[in-house]
N, C-alpha and C positions, 0 to 999 in steps of 0.2 A: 298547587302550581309549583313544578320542578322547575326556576329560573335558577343557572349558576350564579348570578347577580343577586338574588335575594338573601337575605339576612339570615334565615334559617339554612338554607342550604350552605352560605359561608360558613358559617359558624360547625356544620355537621367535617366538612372539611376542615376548613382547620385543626379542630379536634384530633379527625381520621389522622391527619398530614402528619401532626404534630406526633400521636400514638406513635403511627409508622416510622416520623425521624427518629423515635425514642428506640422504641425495639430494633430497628435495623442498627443503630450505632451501637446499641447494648452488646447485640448478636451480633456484628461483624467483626466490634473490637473481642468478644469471646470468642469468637470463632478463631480469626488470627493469635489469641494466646497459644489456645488450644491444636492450632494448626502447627502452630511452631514448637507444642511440648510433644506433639505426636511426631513430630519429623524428630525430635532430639530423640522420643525413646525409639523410633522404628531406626536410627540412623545407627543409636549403642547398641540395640538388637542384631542387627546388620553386623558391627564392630565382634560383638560378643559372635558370632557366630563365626564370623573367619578367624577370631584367635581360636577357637575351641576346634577350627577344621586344621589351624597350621598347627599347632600345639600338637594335636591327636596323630596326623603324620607324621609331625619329626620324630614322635616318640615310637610312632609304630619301623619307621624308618633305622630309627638310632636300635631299636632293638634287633630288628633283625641283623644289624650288622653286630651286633655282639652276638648274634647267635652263632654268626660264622665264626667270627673270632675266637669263640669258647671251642668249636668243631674244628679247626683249624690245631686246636691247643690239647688236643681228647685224646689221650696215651695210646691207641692205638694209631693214631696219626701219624707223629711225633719218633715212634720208632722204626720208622724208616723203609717199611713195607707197604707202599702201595698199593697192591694188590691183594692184602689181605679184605678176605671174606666179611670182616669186621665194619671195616672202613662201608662196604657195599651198607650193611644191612643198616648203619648209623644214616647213610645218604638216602635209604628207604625210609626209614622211620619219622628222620624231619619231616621229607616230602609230604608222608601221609598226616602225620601232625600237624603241619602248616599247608592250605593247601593254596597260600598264596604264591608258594614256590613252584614254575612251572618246571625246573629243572635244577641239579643238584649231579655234582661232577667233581672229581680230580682229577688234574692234569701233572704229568712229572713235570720237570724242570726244564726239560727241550720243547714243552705246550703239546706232549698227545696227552690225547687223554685217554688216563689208565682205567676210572670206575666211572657211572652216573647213573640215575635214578632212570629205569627200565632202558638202564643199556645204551641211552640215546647216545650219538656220538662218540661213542666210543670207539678208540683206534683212529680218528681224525684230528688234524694238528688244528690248537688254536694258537700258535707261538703269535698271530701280526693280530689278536684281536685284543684291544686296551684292557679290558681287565685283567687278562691274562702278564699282559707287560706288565701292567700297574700291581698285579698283584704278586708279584715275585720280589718286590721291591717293600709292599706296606699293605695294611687295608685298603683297602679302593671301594668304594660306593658311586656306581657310573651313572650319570642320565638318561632318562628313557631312549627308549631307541629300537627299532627293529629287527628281529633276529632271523635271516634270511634262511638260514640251516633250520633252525627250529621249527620255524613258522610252517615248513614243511614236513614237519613230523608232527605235528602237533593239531589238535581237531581246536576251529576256531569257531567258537558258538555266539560269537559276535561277529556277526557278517557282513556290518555297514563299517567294519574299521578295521584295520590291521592288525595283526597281532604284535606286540610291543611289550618291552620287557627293562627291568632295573637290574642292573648289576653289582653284584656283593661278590669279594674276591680276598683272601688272605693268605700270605705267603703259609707255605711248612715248612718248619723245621727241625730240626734234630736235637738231642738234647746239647750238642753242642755248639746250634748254632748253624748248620748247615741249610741255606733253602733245598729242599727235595720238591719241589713241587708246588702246588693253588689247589686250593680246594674254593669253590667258585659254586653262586644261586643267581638263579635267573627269577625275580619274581613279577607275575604276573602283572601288568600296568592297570585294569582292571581292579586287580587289588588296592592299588591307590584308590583311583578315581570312586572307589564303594565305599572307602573310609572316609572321603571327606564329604562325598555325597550324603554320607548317615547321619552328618550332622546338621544338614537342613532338612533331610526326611524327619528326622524325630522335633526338634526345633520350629519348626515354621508351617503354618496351614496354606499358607499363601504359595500356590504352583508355581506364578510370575517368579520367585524368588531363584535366580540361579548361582551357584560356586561354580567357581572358573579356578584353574590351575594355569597359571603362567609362567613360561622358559626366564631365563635372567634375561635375555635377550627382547623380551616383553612380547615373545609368540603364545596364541592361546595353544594350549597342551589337550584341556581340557573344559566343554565337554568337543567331539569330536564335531559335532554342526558348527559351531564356532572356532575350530582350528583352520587358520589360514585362511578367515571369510571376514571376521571380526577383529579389532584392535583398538588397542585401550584408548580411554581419554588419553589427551594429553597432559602435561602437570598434573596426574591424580597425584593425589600428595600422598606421604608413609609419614607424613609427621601427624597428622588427624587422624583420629576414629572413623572419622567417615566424609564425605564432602556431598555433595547433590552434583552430579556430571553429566554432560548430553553423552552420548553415546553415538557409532556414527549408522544407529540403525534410526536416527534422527529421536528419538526415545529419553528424556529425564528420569535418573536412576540415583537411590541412594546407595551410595559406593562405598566400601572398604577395604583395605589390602593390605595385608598382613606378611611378613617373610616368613619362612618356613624355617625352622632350626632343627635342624635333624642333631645339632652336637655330634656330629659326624667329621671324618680326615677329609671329606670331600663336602664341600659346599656347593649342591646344586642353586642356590640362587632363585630358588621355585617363591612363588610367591599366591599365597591363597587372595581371591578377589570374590565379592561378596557382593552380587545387586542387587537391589529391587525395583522394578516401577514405582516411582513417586507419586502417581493417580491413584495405585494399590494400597501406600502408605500411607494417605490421605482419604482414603474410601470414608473411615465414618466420620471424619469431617463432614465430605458431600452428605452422608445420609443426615447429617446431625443437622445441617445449614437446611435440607429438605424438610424437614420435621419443623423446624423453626421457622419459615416461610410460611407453613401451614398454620402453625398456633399465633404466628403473628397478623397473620389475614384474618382469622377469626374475632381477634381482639382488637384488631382496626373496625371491624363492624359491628362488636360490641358499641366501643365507645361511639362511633359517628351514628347509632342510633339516639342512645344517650343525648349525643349532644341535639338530636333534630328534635327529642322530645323536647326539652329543655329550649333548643332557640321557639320552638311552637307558640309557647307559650308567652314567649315575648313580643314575637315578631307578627301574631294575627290582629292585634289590633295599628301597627304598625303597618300590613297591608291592607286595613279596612278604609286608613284615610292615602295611602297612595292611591286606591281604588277611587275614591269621593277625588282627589287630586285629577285622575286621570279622566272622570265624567267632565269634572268642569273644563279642565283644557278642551274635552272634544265636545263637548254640550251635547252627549247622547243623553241621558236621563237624570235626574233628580240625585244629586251624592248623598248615601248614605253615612254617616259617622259614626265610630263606635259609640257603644250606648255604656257598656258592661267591664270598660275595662278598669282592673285594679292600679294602674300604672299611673299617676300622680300626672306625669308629663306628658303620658298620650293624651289624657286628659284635658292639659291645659292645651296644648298642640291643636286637638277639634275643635274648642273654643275659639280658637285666635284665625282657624280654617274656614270656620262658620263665617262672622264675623268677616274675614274679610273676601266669601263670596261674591257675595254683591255690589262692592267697590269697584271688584275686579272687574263683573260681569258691564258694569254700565261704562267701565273706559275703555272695555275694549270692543261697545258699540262702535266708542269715537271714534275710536285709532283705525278699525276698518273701515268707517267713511272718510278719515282721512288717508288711508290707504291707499284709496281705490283711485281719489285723485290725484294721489302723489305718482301711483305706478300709472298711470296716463299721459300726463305728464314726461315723466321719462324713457316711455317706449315712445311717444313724438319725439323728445330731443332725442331719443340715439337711431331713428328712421333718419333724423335731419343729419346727424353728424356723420354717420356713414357715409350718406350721397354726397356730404361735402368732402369728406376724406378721400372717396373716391375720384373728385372730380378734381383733388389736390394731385393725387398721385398721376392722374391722368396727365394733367398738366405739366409736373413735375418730370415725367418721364416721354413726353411727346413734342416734337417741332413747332412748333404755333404756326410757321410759315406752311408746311409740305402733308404736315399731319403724320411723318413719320418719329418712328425712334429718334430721340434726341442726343447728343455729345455723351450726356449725363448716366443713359440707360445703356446707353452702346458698351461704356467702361464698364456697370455692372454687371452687365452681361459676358464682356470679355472674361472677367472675372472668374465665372460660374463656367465658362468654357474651359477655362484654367484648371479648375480644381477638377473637373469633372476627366479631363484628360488624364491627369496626373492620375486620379485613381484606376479609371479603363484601361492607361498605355496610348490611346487613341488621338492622335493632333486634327487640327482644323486649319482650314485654310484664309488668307486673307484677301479681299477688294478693295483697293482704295482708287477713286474714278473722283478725275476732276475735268469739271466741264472745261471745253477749249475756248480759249477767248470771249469769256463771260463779261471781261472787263469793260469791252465794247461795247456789249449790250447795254449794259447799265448807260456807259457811257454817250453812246450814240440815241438808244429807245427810251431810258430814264426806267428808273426803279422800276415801277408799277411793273412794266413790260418783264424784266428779270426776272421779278417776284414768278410772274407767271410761268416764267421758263423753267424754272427750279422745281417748279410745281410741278408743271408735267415732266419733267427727267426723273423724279420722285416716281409719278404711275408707273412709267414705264419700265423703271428697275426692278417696283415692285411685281411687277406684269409678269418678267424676265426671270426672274429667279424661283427658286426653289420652294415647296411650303415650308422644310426644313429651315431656310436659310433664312439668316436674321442681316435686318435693312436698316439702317440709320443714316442720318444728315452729321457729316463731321464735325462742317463747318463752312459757311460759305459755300461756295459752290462746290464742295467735296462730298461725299456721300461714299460707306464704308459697308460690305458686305460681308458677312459672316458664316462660313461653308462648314457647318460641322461633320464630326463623324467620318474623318482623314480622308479625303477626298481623293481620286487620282488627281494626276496633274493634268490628263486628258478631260477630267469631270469637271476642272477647274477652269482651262480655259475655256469649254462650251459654254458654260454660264457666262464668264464674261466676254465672250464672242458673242453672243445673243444677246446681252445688256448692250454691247458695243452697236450692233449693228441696228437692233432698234430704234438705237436711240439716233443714228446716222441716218436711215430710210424714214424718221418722223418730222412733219411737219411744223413749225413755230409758228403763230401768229404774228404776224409785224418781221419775227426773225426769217423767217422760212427752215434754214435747216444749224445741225448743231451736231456738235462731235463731243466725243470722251475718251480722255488719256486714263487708262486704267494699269495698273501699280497690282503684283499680286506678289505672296510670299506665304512659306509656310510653316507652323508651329510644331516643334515637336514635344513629346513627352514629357522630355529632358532636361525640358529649359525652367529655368528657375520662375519666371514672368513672363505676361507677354510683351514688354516695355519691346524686345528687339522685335520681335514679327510685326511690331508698328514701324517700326524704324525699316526694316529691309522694305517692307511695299512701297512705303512713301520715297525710299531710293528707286523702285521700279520703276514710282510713277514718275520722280526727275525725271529717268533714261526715258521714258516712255514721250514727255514732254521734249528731250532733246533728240529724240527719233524722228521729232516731224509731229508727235498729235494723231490723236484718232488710230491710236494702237494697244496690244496690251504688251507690255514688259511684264516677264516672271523672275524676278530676284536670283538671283547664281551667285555663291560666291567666286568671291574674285580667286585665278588662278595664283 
């Protein structure tokens, strides 16, 4: 019997519960170590790779500029003939050497140019282009940039990007000193972007991982998908190895960015940026936490078996005498008690079971016969007290005289018209009708006769009116009507134009005939109580009694 409530199955829980709290706190506090020593080594991994990508540049960078520098300084330079055959075949030779160099050129000192590597340019002034300026003056190492003459000589084998080039420029001069001319390389941008790209190709398995080349200006440079689509965190810091940064392709990356030191006359300001997805650098985390889910599910139902063998063993003679417990309350058959068991206390437990069977069973002969007559007993008195409650409230709430609504149920009811308005928006309207010259009857016929009259003014209101509309006795010869459900003013007077006229065309006993001054006003939404909508009728019904009697006044305020 699989009851969550039984002792053996608590006990299999617990166990389970407790295993499972043990292992998952085990495993979630090692996982978070471990989460947070994989983020430190993937984040100095990350670290280590953008210095080894800015490092590997500035130096590939610093060198070529001493490469011009040395070519610039190369005895056949320096003596003063540009046009020597010499100069060509050295401006050949680097080209094919380095073949990061898309082009290799000298220009005299008015900016044509006299030599360059297959002839490109040659005989074309470059006097207004900056390295050309900058290089009559010093070294000069320019920022990338576009080379719009080249770019047209030149076959571009990368077709999703422009062709783009770095410029390296140093004056010539003479042995005395004289600038003659720039000797000037255009190399390849590509070239960069393979150098720093080499070092997360050889470094990192992981494809997510991208190197990013950034302007001083914080434009990506590199790679081209992310030029002018993409831009950096903000506050990525340069004082950390690394940070964890959203990115604004909505994306957590671990970050690094490194300056680029070329040791160069010219500081481009480039800055190598290094990321990775943080889901990637946390990968065998997930796989490690998955594996551990598993081995910890199987040793949750190690132990909760364990413990169900073990509660078994305790809890069957335990459920032998809840069984013998459960026959006697229902008196289906004969309780058995355990016979077998080793447990000292269940032991004593059946004994003291036994034993007080049949105590139980003979008082609770008595208790059902005196049951039976106590609950007889009190289905009569509460058959009695209902019909008298009821014949309280009847009373409570009815005329004695007229047999209508009373002073008492009329205000409860206002009430309930009240709140019921308030929450609809919806107002109701008022009747307040006083018999005309009652006083006389009394006075002239005596009680008895009044009595009667009041009584029939009573049927006939009720006759007159509405099923909707609620009827009460004021007071006295007053009698108030109640128009829910915002009446027009036309709906209002017909009702009491037909109460009026009824009650004018009926006949009295002893009286013969009888009139009603009727008083009307009406409630709005708005109004905090109905205390005023009492107050304006009973003003109608003045004016109505100083109009003469036997009319209806409708409340207006005054102009």
């Amino acid at each position: 019997m699989f009851k969550h409530s039984s002792f053996r199955v608590r006990l299999a829980l617990w166990f389970g519960g407790l295993s499972l709290f043990t292992l998952l706190s085990v495993g979630i506090y090692a996982g978070w170590i471990t989460a947070n020593q994989m983020k430190i080594n993937a984040g100095e991994a990350v670290h280590a790779q953008a210095v080894a990508a800015a490092e590997l540049l500035g130096a590939n960078l610093h060198e070529r500029e001493i490469e011009i520098i040395l070519l610039s300084q190369a005895p056949h330079f320096v003596r003063g003939d540009l046009t020597s055959p010499d100069i060509l075949a050295s401006l050949e030779r680097r080209r094919t050497l380095r073949s990061e160099f898309a082009w290799l050129g000298v220009a005299d000192a008015t900016g044509t140019v006299v030599q360059a590597s297959n002839n490109m340019l040659v005989g074309q002034s470059v006097a207004q282009r900056p390295w050309f300026i900058a290089g009559l003056k010093d070294v000069y190492s320019g920022d990338v940039h576009e080379a719009l003459l080249l770019a047209k000589l030149l076959p571009n084998t990368h077709t999703d990007e422009p062709l783009r080039f770095i410029d390296f420029a140093a004056p010539i001069r003479t042995g005395d000193g004289k600038v003659i001319g720039v000797v000037a390389a255009h190399a390849h941008w590509n070239w960069v972007t393979s150098t720093v790209q080499s070092i997360i190709n050889r470094r990192n398995n992981d494809s997510e991982t991208q190197i990013l080349i950034v302007s001083n200006s914080g434009n990506v440079l590199y790679p081209q998908t992310l030029a002018g689509v993409s831009e950096l965190p903000t506050k990525l810091p340069l004082t950390k190895n690394y940070s964890i940064a959203m990115w604004d392709d909505g994306h957590r990356y671990l970050t690094s960015q490194v300056l680029v030191d070329a040791d160069s006359t010219t500081n481009f300001g480039w800055r190598i940026v290094v990321r990775q997805p943080l889901e990637n650098a946390l990968a065998p985390v997930y796989a490690m936490y998955a594996r551990f889910l598993v081995l910890a599910l199987i040793a949750v139902i190690l132990f909760s078996l364990l413990a169900w063998r073990l509660a078994q063993s305790v809890s069957k003679p335990i459920e032998q005498l809840a069984a013998a417990a459960h026959c006697i309350k229902h008196n289906t058959s004969a309780p058995r008690y355990p016979t077998d068991t080793s447990l000292s206390e269940v032991a004593q437990l059946s004994n003291a079971m036994q034993s007080m069977t049949e105590s139980l069973l003979t008082r609770e002969r008595e208790l059902e016969l005196l049951n039976q007559t106590l609950e007889q007993q009190v289905l009569q008195r509460t058959d009695a007290l209902a019909v008298a409650n009821k014949q309280l409230e009847h009373l409570a709430t009815t005329d004695p005289l007229t047999g209508i609504n009373n002073r008492r149920r009329f205000d409860e009811k206002l009430v309930d018209y009240v709140q019921m308005g308030k929450r609809t928006g919806r107002g109701f309207s008022i009747l307040l009708l006083d018999a005309d010259h009652f006083k006389k009857v009394n006075d002239n016929y005596g009680h008895p006769v009044g009595d009667a009259v009041l009584q029939q003014i009573a049927r006939l209101i009720m006759q007159n009116t509405r099923a909707t509309d609620f009827v009460a006795r004021y007071g006295g010869e007053e009698f108030v009507v109640i128009l829910p459900n915002a009446p027009s003013a036309s709906e209002v007077h017909t009702v009491a134009e037909k109460i009026r006229s009824a009650i004018e065309s009926a006949t009295f006993p002893e009286v013969s005939q009888m009139t009603m001054s009727i008083g009307s006003s009406h409630w709005q939404a708005d109004e905090p109580n109905a205390i005023a909508v009492i107050q304006r009728a009973d003003v109608a019904l003045y004016n109505a009694k100083a109009s003469g009697r036997n009319c209806i006044v409708t409340y207006e305020k005054p102009a």
